[in-house]
Structure formats: structure tokens, C-alpha cells
MIDOSE-1310 file (N, C-alpha, C; in nm, 2 decimals, decimal comma, always signed):
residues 254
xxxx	+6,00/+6,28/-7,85/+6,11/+6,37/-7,86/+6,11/+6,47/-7,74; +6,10/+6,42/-7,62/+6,09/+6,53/-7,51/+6,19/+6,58/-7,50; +6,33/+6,54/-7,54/+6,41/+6,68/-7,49/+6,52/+6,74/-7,63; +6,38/+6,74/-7,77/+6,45/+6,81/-7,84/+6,46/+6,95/-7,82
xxxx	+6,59/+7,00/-7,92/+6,64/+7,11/-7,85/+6,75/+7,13/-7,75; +6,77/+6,98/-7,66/+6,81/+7,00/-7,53/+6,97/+6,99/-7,63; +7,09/+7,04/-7,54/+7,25/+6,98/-7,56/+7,24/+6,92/-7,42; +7,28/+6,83/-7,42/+7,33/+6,74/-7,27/+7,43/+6,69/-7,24
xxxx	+7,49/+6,68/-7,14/+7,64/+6,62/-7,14/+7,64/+6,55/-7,00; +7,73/+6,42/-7,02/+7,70/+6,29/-6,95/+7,82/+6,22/-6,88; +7,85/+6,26/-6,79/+7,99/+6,20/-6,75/+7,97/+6,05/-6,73; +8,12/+5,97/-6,77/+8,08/+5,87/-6,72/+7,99/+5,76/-6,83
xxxx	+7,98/+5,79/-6,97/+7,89/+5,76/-7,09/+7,97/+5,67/-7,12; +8,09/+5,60/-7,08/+8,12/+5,54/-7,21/+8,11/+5,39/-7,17; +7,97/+5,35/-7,08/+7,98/+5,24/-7,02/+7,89/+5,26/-6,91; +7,77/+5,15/-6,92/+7,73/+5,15/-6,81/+7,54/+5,21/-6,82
xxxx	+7,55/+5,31/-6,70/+7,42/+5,37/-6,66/+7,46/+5,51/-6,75; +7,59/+5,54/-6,75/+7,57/+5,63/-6,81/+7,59/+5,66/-6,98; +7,63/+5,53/-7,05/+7,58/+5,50/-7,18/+7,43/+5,52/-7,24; +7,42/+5,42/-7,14/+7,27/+5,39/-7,15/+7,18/+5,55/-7,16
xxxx	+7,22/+5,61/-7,04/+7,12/+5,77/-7,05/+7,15/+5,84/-7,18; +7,25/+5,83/-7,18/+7,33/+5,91/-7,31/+7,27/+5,87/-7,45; +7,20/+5,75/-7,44/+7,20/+5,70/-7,56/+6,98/+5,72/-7,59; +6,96/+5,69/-7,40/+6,86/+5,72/-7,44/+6,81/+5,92/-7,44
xxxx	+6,87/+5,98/-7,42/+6,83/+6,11/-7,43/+6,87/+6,14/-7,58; +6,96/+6,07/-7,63/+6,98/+6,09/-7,80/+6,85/+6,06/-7,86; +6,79/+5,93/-7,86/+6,66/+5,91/-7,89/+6,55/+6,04/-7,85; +6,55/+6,11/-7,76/+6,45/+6,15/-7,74/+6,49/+6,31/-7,75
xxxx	+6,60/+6,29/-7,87/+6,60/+6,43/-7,93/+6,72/+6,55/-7,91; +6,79/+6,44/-7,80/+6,87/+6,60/-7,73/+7,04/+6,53/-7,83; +7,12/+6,66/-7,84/+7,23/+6,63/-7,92/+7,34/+6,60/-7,76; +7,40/+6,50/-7,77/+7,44/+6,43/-7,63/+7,61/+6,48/-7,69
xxxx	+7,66/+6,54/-7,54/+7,81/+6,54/-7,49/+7,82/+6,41/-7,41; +7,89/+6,35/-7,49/+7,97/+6,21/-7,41/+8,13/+6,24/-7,37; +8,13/+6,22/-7,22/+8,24/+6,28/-7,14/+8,27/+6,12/-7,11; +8,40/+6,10/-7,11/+8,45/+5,97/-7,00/+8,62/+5,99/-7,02
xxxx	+8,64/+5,93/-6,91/+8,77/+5,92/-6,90/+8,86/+5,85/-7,00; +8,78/+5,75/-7,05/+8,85/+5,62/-7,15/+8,79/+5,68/-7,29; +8,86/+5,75/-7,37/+8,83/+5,80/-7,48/+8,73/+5,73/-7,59; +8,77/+5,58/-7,56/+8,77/+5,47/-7,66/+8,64/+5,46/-7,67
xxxx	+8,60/+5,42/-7,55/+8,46/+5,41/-7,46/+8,37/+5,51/-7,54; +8,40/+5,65/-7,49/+8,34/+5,74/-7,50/+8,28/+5,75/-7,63; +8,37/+5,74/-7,75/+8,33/+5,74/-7,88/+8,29/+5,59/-7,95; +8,24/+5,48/-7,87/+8,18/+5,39/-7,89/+8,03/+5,40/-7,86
xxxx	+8,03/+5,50/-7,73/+7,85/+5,53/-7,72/+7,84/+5,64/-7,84; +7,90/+5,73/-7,86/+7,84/+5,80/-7,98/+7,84/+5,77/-8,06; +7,94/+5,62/-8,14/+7,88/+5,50/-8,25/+7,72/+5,50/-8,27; +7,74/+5,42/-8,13/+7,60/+5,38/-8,10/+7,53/+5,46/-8,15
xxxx	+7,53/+5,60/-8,09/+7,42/+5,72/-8,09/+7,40/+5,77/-8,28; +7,57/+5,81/-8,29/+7,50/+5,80/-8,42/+7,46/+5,66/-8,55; +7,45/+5,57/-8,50/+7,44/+5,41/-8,63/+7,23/+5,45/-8,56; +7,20/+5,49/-8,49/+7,06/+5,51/-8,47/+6,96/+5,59/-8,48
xxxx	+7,06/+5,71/-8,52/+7,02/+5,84/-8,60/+7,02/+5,96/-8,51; +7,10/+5,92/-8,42/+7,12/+6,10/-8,31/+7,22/+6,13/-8,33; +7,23/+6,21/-8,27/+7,37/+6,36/-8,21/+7,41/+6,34/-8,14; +7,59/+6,32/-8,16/+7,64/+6,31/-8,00/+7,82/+6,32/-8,07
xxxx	+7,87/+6,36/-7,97/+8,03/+6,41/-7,99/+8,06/+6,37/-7,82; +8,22/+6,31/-7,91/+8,30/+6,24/-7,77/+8,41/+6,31/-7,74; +8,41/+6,34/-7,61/+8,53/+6,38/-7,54/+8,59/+6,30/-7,42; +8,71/+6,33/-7,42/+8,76/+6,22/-7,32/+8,81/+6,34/-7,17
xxxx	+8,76/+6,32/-7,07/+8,74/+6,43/-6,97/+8,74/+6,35/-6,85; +8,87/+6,36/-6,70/+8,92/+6,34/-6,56/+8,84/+6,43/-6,51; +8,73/+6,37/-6,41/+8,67/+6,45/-6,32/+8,73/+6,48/-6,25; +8,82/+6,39/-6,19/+8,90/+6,45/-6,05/+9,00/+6,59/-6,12
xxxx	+9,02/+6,64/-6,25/+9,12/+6,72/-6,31/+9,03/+6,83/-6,26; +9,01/+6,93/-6,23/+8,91/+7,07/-6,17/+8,93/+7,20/-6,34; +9,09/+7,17/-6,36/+9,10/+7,27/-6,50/+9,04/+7,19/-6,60; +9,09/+7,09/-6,61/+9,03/+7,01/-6,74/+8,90/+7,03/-6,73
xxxx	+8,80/+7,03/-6,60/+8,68/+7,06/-6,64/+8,60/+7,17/-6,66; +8,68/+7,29/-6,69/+8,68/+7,42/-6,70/+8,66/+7,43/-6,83; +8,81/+7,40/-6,84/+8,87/+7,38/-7,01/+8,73/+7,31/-7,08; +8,70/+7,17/-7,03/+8,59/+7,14/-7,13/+8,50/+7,15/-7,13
xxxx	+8,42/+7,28/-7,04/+8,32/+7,37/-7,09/+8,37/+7,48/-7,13; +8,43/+7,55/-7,16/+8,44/+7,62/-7,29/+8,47/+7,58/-7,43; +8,53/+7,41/-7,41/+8,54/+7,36/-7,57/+8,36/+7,33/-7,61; +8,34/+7,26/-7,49/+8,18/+7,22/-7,56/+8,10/+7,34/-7,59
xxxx	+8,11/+7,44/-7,55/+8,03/+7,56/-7,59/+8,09/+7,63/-7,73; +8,21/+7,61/-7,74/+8,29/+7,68/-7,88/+8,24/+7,54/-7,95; +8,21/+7,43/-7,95/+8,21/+7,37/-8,06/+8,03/+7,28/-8,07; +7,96/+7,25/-7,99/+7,89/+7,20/-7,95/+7,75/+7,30/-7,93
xxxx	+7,76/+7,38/-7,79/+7,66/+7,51/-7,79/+7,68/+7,53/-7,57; +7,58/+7,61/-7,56/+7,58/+7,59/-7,45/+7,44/+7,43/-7,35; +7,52/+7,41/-7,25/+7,45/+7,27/-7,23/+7,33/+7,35/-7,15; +7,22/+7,26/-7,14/+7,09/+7,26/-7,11/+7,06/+7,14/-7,03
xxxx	+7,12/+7,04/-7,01/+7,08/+6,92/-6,94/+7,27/+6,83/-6,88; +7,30/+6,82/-6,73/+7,41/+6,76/-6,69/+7,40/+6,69/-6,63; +7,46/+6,55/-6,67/+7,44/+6,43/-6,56/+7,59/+6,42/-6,53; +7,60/+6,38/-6,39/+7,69/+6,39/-6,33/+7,69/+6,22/-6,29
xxxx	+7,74/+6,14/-6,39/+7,71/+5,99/-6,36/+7,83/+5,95/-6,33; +7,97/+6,00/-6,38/+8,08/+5,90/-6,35/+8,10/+5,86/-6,21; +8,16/+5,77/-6,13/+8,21/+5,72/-6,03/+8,23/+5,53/-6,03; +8,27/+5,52/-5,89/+8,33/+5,42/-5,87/+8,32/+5,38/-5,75
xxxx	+8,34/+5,22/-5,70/+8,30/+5,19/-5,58/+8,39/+5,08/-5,58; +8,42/+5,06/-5,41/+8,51/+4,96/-5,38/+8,44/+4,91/-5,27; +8,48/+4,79/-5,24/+8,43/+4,72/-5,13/+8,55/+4,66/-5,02; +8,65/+4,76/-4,96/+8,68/+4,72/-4,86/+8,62/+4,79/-4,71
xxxx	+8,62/+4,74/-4,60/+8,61/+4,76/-4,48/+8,70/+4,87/-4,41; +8,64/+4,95/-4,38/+8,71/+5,05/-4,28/+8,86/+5,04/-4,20; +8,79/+4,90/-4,13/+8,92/+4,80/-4,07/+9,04/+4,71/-4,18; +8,99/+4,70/-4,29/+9,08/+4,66/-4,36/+9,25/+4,67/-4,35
xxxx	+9,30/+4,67/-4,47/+9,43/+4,66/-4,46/+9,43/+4,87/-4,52; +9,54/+4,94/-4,38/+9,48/+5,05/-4,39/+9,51/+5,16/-4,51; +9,65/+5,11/-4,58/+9,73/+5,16/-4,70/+9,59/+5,17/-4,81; +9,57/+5,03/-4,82/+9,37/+5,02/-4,92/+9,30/+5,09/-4,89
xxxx	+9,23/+5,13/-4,74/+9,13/+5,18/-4,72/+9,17/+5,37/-4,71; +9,28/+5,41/-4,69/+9,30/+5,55/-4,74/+9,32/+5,59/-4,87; +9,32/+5,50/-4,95/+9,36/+5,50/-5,09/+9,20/+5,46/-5,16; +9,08/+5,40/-5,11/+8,94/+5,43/-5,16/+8,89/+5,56/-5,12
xxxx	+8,94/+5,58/-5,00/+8,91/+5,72/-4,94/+8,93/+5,81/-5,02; +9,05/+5,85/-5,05/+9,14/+5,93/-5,15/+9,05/+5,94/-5,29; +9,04/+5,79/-5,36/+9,04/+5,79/-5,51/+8,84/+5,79/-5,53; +8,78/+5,73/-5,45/+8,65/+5,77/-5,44/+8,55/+5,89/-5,39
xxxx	+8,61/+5,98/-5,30/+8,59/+6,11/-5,27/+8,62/+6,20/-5,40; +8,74/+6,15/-5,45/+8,80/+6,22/-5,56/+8,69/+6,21/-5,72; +8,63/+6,09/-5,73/+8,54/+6,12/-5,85/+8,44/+6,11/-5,81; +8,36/+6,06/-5,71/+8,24/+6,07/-5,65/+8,18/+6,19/-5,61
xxxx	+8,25/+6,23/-5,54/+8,22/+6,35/-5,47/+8,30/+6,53/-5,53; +8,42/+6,50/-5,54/+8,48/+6,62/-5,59/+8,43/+6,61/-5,73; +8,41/+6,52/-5,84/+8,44/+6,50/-5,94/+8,26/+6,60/-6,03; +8,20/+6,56/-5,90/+8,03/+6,60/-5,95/+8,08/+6,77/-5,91
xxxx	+8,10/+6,81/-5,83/+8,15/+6,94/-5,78/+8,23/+7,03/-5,89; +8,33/+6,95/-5,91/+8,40/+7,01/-6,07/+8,34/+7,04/-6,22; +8,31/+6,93/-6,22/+8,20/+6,94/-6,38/+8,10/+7,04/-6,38; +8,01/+7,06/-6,22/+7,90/+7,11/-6,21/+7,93/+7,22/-6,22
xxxx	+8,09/+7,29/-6,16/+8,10/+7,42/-6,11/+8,19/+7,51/-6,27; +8,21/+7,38/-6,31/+8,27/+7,39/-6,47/+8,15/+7,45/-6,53; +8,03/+7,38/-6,54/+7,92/+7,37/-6,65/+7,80/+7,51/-6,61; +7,82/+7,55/-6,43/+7,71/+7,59/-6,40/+7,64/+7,73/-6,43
xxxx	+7,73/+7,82/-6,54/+7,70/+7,96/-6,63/+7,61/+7,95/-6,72; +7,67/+7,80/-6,82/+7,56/+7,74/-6,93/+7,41/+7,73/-6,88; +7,46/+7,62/-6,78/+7,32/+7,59/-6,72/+7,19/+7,71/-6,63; +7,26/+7,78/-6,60/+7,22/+7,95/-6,62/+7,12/+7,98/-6,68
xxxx	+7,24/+8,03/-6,81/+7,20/+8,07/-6,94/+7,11/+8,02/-6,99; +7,08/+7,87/-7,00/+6,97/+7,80/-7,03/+6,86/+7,76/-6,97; +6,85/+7,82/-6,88/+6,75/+7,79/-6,75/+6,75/+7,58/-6,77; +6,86/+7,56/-6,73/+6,89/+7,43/-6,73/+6,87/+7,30/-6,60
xxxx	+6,89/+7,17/-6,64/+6,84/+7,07/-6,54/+6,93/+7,01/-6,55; +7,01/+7,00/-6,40/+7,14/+6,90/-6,35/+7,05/+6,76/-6,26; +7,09/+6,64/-6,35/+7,09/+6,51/-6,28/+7,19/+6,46/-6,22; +7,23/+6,42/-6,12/+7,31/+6,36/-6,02/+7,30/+6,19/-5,97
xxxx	+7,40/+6,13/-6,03/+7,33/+6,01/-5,99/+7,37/+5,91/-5,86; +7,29/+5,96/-5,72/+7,31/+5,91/-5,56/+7,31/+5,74/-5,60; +7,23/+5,72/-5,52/+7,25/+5,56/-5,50/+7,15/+5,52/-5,34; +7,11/+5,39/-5,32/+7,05/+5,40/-5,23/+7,16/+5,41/-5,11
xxxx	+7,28/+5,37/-5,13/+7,33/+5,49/-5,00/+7,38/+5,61/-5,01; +7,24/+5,68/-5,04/+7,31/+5,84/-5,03/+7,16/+5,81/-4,88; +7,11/+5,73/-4,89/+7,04/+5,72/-4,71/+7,07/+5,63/-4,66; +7,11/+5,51/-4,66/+7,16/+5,42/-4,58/+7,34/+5,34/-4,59
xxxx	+7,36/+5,28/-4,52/+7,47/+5,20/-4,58/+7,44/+5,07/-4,58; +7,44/+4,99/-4,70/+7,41/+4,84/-4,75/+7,39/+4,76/-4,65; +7,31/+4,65/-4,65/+7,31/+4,49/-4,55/+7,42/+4,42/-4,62; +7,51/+4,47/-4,74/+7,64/+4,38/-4,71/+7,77/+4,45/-4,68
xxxx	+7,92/+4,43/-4,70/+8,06/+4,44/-4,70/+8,05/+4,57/-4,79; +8,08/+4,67/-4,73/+8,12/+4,82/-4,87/+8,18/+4,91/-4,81; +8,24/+5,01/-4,89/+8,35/+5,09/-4,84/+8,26/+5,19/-4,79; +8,32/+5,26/-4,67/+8,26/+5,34/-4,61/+8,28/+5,46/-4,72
xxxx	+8,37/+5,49/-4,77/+8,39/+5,60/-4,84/+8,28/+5,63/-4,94; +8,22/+5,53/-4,97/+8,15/+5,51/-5,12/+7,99/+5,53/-5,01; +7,95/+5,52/-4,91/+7,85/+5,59/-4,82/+7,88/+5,69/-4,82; +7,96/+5,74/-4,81/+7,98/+5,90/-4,72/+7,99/+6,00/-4,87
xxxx	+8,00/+5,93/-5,01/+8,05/+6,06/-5,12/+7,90/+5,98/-5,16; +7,81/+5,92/-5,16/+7,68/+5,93/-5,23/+7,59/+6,01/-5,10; +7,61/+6,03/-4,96/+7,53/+6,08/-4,92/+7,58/+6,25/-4,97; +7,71/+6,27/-5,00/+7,71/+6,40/-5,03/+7,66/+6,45/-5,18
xxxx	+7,63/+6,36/-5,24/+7,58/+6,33/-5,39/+7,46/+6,43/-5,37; +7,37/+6,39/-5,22/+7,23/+6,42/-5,20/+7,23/+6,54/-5,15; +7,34/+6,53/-5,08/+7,36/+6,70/-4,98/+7,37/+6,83/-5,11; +7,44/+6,79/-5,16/+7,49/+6,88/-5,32/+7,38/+6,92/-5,40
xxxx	+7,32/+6,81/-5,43/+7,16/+6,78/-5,48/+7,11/+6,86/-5,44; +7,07/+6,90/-5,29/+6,98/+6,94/-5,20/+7,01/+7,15/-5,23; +7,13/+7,10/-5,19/+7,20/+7,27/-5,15/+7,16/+7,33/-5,30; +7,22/+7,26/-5,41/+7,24/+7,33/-5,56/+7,07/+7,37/-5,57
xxxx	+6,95/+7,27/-5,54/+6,81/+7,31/-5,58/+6,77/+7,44/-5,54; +6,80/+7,47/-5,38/+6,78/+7,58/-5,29/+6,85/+7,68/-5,39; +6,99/+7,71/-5,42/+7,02/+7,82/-5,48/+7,00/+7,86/-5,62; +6,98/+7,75/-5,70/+7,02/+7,80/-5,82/+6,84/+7,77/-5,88
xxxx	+6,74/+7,79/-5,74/+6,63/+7,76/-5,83/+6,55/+7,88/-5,90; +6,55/+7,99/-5,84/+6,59/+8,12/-5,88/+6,62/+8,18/-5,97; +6,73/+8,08/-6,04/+6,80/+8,10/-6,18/+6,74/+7,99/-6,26; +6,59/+7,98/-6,21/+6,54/+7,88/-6,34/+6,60/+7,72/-6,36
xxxx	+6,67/+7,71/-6,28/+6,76/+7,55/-6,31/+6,74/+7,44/-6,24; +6,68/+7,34/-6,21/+6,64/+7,22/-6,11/+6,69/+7,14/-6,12; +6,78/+7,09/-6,02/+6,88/+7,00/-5,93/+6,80/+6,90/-5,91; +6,80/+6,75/-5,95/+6,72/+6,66/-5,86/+6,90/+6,52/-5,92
xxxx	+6,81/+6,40/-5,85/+6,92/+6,30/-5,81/+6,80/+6,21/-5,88; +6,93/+6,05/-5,92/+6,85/+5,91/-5,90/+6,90/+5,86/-5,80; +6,86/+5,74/-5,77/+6,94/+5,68/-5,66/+6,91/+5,53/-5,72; +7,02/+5,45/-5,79/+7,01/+5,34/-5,80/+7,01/+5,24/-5,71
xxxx	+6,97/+5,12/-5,75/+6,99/+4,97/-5,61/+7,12/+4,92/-5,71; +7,10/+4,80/-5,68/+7,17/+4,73/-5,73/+7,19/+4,71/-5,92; +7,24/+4,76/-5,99/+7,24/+4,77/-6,13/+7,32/+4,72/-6,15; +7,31/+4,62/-6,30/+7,40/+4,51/-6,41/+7,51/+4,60/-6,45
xxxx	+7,63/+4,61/-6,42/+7,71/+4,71/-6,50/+7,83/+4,64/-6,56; +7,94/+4,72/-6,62/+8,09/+4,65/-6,58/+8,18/+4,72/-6,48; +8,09/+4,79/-6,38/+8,17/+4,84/-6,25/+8,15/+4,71/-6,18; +8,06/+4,64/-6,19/+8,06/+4,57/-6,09/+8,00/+4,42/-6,10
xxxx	+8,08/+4,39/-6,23/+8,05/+4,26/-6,32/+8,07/+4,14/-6,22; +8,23/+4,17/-6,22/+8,34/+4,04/-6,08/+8,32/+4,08/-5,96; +8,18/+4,16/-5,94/+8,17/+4,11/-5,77/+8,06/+4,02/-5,82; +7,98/+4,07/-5,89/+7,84/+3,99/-5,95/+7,88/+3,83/-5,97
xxxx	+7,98/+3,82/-6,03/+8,04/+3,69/-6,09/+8,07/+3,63/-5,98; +8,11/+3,67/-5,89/+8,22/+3,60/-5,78/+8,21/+3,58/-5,59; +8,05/+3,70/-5,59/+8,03/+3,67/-5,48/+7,85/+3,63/-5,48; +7,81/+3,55/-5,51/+7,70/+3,49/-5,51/+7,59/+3,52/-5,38
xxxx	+7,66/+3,53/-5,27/+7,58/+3,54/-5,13/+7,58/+3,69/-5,14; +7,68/+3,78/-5,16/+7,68/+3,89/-5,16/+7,49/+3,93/-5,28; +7,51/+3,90/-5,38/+7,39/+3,93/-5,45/+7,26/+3,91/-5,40; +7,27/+3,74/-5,31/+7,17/+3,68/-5,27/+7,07/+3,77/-5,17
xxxx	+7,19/+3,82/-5,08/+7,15/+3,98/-4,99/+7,07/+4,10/-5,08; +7,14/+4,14/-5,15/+7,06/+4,25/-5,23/+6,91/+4,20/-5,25; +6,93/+4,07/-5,35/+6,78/+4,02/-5,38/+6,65/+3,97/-5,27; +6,74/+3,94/-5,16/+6,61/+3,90/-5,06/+6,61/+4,05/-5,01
xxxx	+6,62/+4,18/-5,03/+6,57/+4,25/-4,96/+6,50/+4,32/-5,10; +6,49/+4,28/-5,22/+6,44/+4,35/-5,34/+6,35/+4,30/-5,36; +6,22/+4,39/-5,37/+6,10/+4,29/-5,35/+6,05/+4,31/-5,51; +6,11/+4,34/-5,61/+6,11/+4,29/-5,75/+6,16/+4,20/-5,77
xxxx	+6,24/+4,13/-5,71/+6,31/+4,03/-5,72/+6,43/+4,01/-5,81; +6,50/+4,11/-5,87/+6,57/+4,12/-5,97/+6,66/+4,25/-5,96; +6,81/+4,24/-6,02/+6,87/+4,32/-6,04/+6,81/+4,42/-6,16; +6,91/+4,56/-6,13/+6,85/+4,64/-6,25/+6,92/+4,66/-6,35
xxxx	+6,88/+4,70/-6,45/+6,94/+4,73/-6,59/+6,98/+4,83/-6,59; +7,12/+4,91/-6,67/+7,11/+5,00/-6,70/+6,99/+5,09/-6,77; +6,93/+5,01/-6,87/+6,82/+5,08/-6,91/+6,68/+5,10/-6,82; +6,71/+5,06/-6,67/+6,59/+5,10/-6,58/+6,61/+5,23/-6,53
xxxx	+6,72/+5,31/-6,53/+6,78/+5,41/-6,50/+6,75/+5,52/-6,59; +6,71/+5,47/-6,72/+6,70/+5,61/-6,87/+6,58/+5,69/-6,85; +6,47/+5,61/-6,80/+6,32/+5,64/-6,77/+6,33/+5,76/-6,70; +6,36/+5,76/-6,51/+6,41/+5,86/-6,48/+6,45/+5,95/-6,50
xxxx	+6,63/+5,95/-6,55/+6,72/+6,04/-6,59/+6,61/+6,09/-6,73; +6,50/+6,05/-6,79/+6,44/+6,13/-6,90/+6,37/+6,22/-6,83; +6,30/+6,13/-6,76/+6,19/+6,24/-6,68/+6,21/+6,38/-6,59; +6,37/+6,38/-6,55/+6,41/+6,48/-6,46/+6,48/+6,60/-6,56
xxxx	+6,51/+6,52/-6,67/+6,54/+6,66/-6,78/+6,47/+6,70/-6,83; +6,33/+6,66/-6,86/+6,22/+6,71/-6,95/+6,19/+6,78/-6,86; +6,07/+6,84/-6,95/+5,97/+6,96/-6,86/+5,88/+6,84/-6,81; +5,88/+6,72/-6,82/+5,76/+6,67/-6,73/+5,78/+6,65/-6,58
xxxx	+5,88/+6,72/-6,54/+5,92/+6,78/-6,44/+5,93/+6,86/-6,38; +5,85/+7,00/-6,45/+5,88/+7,09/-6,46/+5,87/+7,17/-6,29; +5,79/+7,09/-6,22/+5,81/+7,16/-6,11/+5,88/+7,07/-5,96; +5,95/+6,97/-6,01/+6,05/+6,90/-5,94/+6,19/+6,97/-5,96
xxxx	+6,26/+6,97/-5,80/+6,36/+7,00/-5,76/+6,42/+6,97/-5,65; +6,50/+6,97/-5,61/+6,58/+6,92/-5,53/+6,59/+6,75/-5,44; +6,49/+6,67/-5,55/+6,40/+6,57/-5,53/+6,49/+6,46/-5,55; +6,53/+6,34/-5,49/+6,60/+6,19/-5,53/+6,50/+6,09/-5,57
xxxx	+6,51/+6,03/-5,70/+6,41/+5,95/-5,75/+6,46/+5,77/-5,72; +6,43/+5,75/-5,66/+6,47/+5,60/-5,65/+6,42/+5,47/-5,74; +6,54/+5,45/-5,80/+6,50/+5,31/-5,90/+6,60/+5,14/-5,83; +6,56/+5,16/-5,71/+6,60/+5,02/-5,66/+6,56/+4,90/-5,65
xxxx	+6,43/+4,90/-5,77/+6,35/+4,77/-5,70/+6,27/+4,75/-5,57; +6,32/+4,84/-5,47/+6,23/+4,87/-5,39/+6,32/+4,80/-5,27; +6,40/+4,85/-5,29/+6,55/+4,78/-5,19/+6,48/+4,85/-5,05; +6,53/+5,02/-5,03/+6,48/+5,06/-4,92/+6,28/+5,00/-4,85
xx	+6,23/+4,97/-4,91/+6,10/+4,94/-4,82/+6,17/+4,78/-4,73; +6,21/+4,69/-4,76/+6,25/+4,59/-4,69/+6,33/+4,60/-4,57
């Protein structure tokens, strides 16, 4: 039960890496805010959470919306309490080329800066009084390109809003560590999702790249991700900050 006591809230929960955290921080005690855009979603992980014996209440919440995430920190505090632990998981990725067709490629620009990047900025700047108040721990979740950009085909935009994942990361540890609160990041490799099921399905060579440079040899699970995201909300971190944990398999050493 390392983070009983905690209230946590999880953008991005109703599917994915961020189900998964959500479902494992219920286990380990904390009463989980499940935020996503697809309502349906959302209150399918807190099924989950509660058929297994946790706490968890669903809300359906637009990162890219700046009031709606205002708004839904004062509902989760009037009904829920003040949060103590924020993952900032939602986002999205596209894989066209810079040079592409250019109507597409300003329009990943546009809609991926928009939840990637503005979207962690909003919730955080929504949530960041609570987290205060509770001398609290914000998780951010980068990617291994918040340092590099892939050995295959990806949108530049989707480089440029996870390296600012890390910048944000970086900047929020420096200020707000003062106020008791520690900022750190994950940075996933390649993980099993349904973001990214029908590239998995459909481009074979594209994966084959990932795996010859993964010297585990294997894609990741959403559930390789929970270990982490536990350890950066507990106190068994207590003196980690501003720090990116990398669960890629070991993508970067290759």
C-alpha cells in the first residue's frame, strides 16, 4: 500500500499506459481520478478499479480545453478531496513526415502540441495549488524522444512536444521544489497500446527497427510503465526530482 492516503488523478486513464497506472496506484492504496476524454473509457477503468476493491471516480475532461481544466479541479476537490499525485499521461502521435502532404502536417502540428504539450501545461496549471497544499508529486509521461528522434518515419511535432514534456519536467522541479512537490517524467520505448495497435499491425519493418535496436528484445506492456509511475509517487522517491526514468527496453543504449 505505498501510496495509501494518496488522491491521484490520471489523464488519459481510460486506455492504455494510462489505465494501467491508474489501476495500478488503486492497488497500492491511492483513491484514483480517472480523467479522459472518452467518458465511456474513463468509467470502464474505474469498473476495473472498483470489481478489485479500490477507489476511483470518472470524469470525462479535454486537455486541450484550459477552463474545463480549471473547472475540473475545483470539482475534484468539492467532491473527491485535494490531489496529492498527477499524471499527466494523455497524448497522441502521428507519423507523418515534415515534407508530407502540408494541410496533414500543420494539422499534427496543431492537434499534437495541443494535447502533448499545452494539454500537460493545463491540467498541471489547473491542479498546481492542490499539489501545493499537499506537498505533492507530478508524473509526466516523455518518451524516448523527449532525447532523440526515432531510427524510423515520425512526426516531427510529436519530437518537439515530448522534448518539451522534459523541458516542463525540468523547469516545474527547479520551482516548485521548495513547495515540497517533485516533478520527475517516464520516458517510454516502444509500448503495446491502442494508440498504436494499426501501426503495430501493419507495418512489420517499422517494429522490426524498434526491436533490433531493443536489447530486451521485446515490446513493452502497459504494465511495464506502473512500476515506475509507483515509484515516482511514493516516498520511495523521496528525494528524486526533476529526474526522467526510462522504461524502453534499453532502446537508447543501441
Amino acid at each position: 500500500m505505498l501510496l495509501d492516503n494518496h488522491i491521484a488523478a490520471v489523464t488519459g486513464a481510460g486506455s492504455g499506459i494510462g489505465r494501467a497506472i491508474a489501476i495500478g496506484y488503486a492497488r497500492e492504496g491511492a483513491r484514483v481520478v480517472v480523467l479522459d476524454v472518452n467518458a465511456d473509457a474513463a468509467a470502464e477503468t474505474v469498473q476495473q478499479i472498483l470489481n478489485a476493491g479500490g477507489k476511483g471516480q470518472a470524469y470525462s475532461l479535454d486537455v486541450t480545453d484550459r477552463d474545463a481544466c480549471r473547472l475540473m479541479a475545483t470539482k475534484v476537490a468539492g467532491e473527491v478531496g485535494n490531489i496529492s499525485i498527477l499524471v499527466n499521461n494523455a497524448g497522441i502521435n502521428r507519423r507523418n513526415a515534415f515534407t508530407a502532404d502540408p494541410d496533414a502536417v500543420v494539422k499534427d502540428w496543431q492537434d499534437i502540441i495541443a494535447i502533448n504539450l499545452n494539454g500537460v501545461f493545463n491540467v498541471t496549471h489547473a491542479f498546481v495549488e492542490q499539489l501545493r497544499a499537499t506537498k505533492g508529486r507530478i508524473v509526466n509521461i516523455g518518451s524516448i524522444q523527449s532525447f532523440m528522434h526515432v531510427r524510423t518515419p515520425n512526426s516531427p511535432a510529436y519530437t518537439t512536444s515530448k522534448h518539451g514534456v522534459l523541458g516542463f519536467t525540468r523547469a516545474l522541479a527547479a520551482e516548485l521544489g521548495k513547495d515540497g512537490v517533485r516533478v520527475n517524467a517516464i520516458g517510454p520505448g516502444l509500448i503495446e497500446t491502442p494508440l498504436n495497435a494499426a501501426v503495430r499491425a501493419n507495418s512489420p519493418e517499422l517494429i522490426k527497427t524498434f526491436m533490433d535496436h531493443t536489447p530486451l528484445g521485446r515490446a513493452g506492456k502497459p504494465e511495464d510503465i506502473v512500476g515506475p509511475a509507483i515509484f515516482l509517487a511514493s516516498d520511495l522517491s523521496a528525494y528524486v526530482t526533476g529526474s526522467m526514468v526510462m522504461a524502453d527496453g534499453g532502446y537508447r543504449t543501441v
